[in-house]
C-alpha positions in Angstrom: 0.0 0.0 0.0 1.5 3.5 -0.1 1.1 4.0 3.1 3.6 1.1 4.0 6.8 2.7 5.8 5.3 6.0 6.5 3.5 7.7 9.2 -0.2 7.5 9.4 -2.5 10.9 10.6 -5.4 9.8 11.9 -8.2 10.2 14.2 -7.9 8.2 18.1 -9.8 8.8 21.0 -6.9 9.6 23.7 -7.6 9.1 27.6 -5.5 12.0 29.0 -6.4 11.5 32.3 -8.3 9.2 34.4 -12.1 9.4 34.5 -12.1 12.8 32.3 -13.6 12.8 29.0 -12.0 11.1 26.1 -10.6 13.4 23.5 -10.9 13.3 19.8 -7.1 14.2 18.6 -5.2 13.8 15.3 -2.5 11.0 16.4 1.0 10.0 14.3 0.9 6.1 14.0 4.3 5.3 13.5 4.9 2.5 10.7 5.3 -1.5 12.1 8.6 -3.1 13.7 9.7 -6.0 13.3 6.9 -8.7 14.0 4.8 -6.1 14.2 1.7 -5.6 11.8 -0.4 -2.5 11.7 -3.7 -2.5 11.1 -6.9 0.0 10.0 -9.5 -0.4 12.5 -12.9 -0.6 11.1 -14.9 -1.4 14.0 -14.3 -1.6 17.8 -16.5 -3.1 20.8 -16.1 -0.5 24.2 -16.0 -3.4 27.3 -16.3 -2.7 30.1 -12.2 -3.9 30.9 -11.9 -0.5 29.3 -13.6 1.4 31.5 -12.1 -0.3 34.4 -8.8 1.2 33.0 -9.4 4.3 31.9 -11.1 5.2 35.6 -7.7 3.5 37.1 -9.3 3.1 40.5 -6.7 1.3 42.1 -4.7 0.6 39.5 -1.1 2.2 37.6 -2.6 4.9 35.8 -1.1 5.4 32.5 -1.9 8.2 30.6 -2.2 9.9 28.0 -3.1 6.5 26.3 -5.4 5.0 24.1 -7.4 2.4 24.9 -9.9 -0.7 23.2 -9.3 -3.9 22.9 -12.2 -5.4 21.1 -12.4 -5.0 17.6 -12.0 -6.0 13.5 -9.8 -4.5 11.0 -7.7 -4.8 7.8 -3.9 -5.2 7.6 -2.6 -2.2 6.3 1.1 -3.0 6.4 3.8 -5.5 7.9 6.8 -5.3 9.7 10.1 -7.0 9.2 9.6 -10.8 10.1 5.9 -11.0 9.8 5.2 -14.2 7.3 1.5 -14.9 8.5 -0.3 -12.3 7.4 -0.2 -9.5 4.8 -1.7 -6.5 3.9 -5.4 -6.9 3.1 -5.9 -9.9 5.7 -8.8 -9.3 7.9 -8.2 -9.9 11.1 -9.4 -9.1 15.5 -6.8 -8.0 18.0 -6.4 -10.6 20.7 -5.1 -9.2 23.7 -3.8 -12.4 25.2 -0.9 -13.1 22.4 0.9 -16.4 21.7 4.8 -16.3 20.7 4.5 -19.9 19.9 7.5 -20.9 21.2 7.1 -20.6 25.3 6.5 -23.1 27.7 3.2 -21.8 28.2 2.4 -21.6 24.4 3.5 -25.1 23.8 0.9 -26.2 26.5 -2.5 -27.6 26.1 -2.7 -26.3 29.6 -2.6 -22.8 29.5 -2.7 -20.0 26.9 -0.5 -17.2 29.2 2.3 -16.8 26.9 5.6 -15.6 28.1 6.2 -12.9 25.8 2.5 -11.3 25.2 0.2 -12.2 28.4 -1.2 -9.5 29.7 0.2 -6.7 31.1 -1.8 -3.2 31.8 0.4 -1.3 33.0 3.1 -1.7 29.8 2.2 0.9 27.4 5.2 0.3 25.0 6.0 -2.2 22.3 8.1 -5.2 23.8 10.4 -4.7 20.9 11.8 -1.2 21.5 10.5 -0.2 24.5 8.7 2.7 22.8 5.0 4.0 21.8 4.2 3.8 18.2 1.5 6.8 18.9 2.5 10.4 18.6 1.0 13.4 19.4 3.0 16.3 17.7 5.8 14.4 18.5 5.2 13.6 22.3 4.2 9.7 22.9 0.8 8.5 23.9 0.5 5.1 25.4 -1.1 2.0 24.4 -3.3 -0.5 26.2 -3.4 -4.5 26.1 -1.0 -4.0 23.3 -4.0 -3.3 20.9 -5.6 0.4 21.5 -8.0 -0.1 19.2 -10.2 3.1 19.7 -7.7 4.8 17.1 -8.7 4.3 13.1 -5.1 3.0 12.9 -3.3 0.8 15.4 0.3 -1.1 15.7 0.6 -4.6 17.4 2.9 -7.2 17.8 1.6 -10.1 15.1 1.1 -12.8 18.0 -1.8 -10.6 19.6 -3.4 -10.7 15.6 -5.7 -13.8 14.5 -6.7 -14.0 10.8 -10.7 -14.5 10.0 -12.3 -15.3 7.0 -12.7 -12.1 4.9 -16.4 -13.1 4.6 -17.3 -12.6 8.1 -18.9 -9.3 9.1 -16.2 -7.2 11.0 -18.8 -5.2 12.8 -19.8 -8.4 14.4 -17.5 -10.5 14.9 -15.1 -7.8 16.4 -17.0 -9.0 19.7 -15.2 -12.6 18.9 -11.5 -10.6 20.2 -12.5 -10.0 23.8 -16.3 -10.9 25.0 -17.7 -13.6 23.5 -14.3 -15.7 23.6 -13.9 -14.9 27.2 -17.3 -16.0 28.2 -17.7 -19.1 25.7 -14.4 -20.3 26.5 -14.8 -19.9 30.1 -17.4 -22.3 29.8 -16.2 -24.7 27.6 -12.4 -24.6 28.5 -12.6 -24.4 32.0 -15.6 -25.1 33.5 -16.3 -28.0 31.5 -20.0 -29.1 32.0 -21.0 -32.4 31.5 -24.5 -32.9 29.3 -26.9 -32.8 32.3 -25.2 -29.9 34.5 -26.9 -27.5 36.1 -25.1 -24.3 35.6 -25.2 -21.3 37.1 -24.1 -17.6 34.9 -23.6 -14.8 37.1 -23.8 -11.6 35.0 -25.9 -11.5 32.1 -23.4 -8.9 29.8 -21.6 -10.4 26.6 -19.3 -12.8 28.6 -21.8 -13.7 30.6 -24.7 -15.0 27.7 -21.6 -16.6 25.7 -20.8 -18.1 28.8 -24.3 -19.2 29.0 -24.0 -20.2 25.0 -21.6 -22.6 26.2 -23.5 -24.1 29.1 -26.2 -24.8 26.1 -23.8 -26.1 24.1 -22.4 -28.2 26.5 -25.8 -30.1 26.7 -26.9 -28.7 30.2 -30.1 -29.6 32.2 -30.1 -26.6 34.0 -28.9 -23.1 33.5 -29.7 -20.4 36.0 -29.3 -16.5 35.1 -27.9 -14.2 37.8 -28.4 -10.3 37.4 -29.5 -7.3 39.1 -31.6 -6.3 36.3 -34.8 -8.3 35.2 -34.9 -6.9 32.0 -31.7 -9.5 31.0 -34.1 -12.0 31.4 -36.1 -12.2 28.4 -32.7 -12.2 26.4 -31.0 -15.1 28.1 -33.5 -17.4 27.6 -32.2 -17.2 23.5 -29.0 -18.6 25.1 -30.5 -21.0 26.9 -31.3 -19.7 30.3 -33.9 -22.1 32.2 -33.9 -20.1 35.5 -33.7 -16.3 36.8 -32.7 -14.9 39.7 -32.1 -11.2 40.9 -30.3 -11.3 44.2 -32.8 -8.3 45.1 -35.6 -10.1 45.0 -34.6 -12.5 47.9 -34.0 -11.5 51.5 -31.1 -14.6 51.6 -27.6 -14.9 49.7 -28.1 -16.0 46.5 -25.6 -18.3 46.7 -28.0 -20.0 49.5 -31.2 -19.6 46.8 -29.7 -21.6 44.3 -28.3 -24.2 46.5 -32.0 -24.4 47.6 -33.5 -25.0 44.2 -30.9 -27.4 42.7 -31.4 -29.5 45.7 -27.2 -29.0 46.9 -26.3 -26.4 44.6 -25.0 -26.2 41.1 -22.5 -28.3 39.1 -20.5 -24.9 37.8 -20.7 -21.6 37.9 -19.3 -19.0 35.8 -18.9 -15.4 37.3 -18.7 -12.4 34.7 -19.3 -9.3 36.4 -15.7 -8.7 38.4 -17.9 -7.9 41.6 -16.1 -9.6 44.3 -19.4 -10.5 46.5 -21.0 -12.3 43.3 -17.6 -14.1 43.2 -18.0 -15.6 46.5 -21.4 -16.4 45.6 -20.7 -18.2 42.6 -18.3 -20.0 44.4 -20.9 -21.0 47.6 -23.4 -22.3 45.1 -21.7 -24.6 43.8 -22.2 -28.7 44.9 -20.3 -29.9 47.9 -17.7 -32.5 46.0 -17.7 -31.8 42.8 -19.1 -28.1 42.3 -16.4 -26.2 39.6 -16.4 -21.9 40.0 -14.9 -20.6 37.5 -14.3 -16.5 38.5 -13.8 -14.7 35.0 -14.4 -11.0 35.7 -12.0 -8.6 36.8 -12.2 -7.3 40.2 -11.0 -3.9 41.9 -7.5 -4.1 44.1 -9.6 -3.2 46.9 -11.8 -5.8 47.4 -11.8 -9.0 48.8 -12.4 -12.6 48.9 -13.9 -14.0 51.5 -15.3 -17.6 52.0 -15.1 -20.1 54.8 -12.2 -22.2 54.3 -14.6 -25.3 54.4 -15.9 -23.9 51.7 -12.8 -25.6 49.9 -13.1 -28.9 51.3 
């Protein structure tokens, strides 16, 4: 393309500081590094991970930055060493890389590469060291390694997955962050068995692919936690059997559910990052064989507090 080796001017909504406003600002994307691949953003997902960040309560705050992480785009250009994709590809950010070479990539057991896990408070390129963002010069930080909430964006070419070209980008942009996170949850981790009852605290994106794959998985039972009643009627398309609104019972919920599934539930998924409906998703769960699986991201300050029998 003629872009290829240049700078980029483009539009990117820049966090200067946390909680204030996002800003609208013409931003210099610097041209790929090697393994590197940059890429025009044509759609992006806000989740609430982003919020989390850009309020920083609690955590490193590093600003001025630009943050998104869920999202669809076209390669525009590549960087030395990048044989896997090339300009035109479509392709989704994926915030939790793979190297390909590390112990952890070379597991079946775990997916936290080495290299490219996750780290919020780097807002560099592991490469260099440095920003590929520009503001008249000055540098402007990136998040998960993908800031997507810019029209152009750099990242390393393990933390990019190449989709059919036929898919819809403004859909399947939720494939980079929610719906993988909650379906994956399910089926990766928690593991039900055809039969299971399940319970899915949090009824957002994660939470209803979670539930997906508690339907895919062939279960009995799948129970629907969430504040707000209105969730309802749309988890039942993903398979939701049962809802309950912790506000509508004077008890834990944890102890409601165990009530109606006669011991409590064979797993539970938690997608809301609230550290009270972790414990609660842990306490409804069966004595014996019960599996929580906690997939939300909770403040610093909070935290977890069970019954160590609770374990047993």
């Amino acid at each position: 393309m003629a872009t290829a080796g240049k700078v980029i001017k483009c539009k990117a909504a820049v966090a200067w500081e946390a909680g204030k406003p996002l800003s609208m600002e013409e931003v210099e994307v610097a041209p790929p590094q090697a393994m590197e691949v940059r890429v025009k953003i044509l759609y992006t997902a806000l989740c609430h991970t982003d919020v989390y960040f850009w309020e920083a309560k609690g955590q490193t705050p590093v600003f001025p930055r630009i943050l998104g992480h869920e999202a669809g785009g076209i390669v525009e250009s590549v960087g030395e060493g990048v044989t896997e994709l090339v300009p035109g590809d479509h392709v989704l950010p994926v915030f939790t890389g793979e190297c390909k070479e590390c112990a952890h990539c070379m597991s079946e057991e775990s997916n936290l590469c080495d290299l490219l896990r996750i780290n919020v408070d780097r807002g560099v390129m592991i490469s260099d060291g440095q920003p590929r963002f520009t503001i008249d010069g000055k540098p402007i930080f990136h998040f998960l390694g993908t800031s997507t909430f810019s029209e152009y964006t750099v990242i390393h070419v393990g933390c990019v997955a190449k989709i059919d070209p036929e898919a819809p980008l403004d859909k399947v942009c939720l494939l980079s962050c929610g719906i993988s996170t909650g379906l994956g949850a399910t089926l990766n981790v928690a593991k039900p068995k055809k039969g299971m009852a399940v319970a899915i605290f949090g009824l957002g994106a994660v939470g209803l692919a979670a539930m997906e794959g508690a339907r895919m998985s062939g279960a009995s039972r799948i129970i629907g936690v969430d504040l707000n009643p209105a969730k309802h009627e749309q988890a039942k398309k993903f398979g939701c059997t049962d809802f309950v609104n912790p506000k509508d019972h004077t008890k834990p919920v944890q102890e409601v559910i165990v009530e109606m599934t006669d011991g409590g539930v064979d797993r539970a998924v938690e997608c809301t990052g609230n550290a009270d409906a972790m414990i609660s998703a842990f306490e409804c769960v069966h004595d014996g064989w019960g599996v929580a699986v906690l997939v939300g991201v909770a403040h610093k300050e909070p935290v977890f507090k069970t019954h160590p029998m609770n374990f047993l």
